[in-house]
C-alpha positions as CSV (number, residue, x, y, z in Angstrom):
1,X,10.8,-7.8,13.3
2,X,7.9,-6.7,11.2
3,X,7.0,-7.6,8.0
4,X,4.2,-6.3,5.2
5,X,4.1,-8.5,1.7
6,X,1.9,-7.5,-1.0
7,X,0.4,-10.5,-3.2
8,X,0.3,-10.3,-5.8
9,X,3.6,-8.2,-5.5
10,X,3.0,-6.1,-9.0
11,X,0.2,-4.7,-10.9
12,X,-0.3,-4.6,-14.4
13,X,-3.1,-2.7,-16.0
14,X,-4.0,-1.5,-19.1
15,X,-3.0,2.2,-20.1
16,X,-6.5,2.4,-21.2
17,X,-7.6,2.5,-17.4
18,X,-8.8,-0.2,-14.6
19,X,-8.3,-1.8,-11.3
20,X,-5.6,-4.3,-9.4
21,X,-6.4,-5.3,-6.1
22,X,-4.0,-6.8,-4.0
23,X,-3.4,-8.1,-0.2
24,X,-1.7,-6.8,2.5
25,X,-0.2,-9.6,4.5
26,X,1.0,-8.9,7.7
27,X,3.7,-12.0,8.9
28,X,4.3,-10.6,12.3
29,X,3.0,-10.9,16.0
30,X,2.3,-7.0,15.8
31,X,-0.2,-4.3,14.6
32,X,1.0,-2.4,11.5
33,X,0.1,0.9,10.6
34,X,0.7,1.6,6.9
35,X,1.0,4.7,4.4
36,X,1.1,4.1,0.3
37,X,3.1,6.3,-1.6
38,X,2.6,6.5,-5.8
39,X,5.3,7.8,-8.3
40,X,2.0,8.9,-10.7
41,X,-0.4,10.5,-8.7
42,X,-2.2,11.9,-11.5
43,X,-3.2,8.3,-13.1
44,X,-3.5,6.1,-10.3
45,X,-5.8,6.4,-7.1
46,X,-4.9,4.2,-4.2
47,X,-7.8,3.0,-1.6
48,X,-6.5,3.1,0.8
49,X,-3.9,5.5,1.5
50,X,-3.3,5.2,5.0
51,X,-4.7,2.0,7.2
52,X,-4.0,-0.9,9.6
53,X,-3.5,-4.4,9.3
54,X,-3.7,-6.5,12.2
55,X,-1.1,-9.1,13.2
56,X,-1.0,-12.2,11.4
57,X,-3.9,-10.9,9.4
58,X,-4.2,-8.6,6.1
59,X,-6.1,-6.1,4.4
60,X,-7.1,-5.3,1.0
61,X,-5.4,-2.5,-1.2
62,X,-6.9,-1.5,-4.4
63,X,-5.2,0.1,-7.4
64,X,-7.5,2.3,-9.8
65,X,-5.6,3.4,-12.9
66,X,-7.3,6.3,-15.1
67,X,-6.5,6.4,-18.7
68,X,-3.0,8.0,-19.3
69,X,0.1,7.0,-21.5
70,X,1.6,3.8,-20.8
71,X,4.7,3.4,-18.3
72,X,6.2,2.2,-15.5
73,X,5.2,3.4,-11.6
74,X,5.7,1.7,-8.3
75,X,4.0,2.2,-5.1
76,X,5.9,2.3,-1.9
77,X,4.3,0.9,1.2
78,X,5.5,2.6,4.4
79,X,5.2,0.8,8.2
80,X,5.6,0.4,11.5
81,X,4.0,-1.5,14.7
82,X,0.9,0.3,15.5
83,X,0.4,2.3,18.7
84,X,-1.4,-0.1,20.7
85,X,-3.7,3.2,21.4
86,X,-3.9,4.7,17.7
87,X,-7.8,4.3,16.0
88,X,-7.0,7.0,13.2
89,X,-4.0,6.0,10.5
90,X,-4.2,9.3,8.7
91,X,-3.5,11.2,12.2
92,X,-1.2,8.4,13.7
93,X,1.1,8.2,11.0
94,X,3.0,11.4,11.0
95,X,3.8,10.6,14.9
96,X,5.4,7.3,13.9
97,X,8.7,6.2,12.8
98,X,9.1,3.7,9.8
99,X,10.5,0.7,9.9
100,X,10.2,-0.7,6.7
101,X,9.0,-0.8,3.1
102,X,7.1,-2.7,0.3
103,X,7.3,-1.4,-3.3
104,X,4.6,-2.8,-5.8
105,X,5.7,-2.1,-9.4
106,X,3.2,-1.0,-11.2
107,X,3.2,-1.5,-15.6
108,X,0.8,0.0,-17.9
109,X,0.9,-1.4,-21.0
């Protein structure tokens, strides 16, 4: 089965604006192709938004928060094996069935 952690597995940053980076750890023997979805698009940016992580490896997700009133977000981390042919995420994604999810809360404070 796959699996996709996220350490650290919440973000808090100040309402004033900033950045949270964080690690995508992939536990399995597969491939994972990935897509982040945000509750706020308007204050946060997400880099990035649609990518791979190889198996057993990870890959580095960064949080940008612009200035905004403080609340409470998450993130939610879409996957799935990778098509042992796919190159593009963006493109791949759409043809691919989930199979799990990661959600990152996210505080502004």
């Amino acid at each position: 089965m796959a699996s996709l952690t996220v350490d650290p597995p919440a973000a808090q940053i100040p309402a004033t604006g900033g950045n949270s980076t964080h690690k995508l750890v992939n536990g399995g023997a597969e491939k994972l192709i990935f897509k982040v979805k945000s509750s706020n698009n308007n204050e946060y940016r997400i880099k990035p938004v649609f990518g791979f992580v190889d198996a057993s490896g990870s890959t580095e997700l960064t949080i940008t928060r612009l200035a905004g009133a403080p609340k409470e977000d998450k993130l939610v981390i879409h996957f799935a094996p990778a098509p042992a042919d796919a190159t593009d995420a963006q493109a791949t994604f759409g043809s691919v069935q989930p199979t799990g999810n990661v959600t990152v809360a996210m505080s502004a404070t």
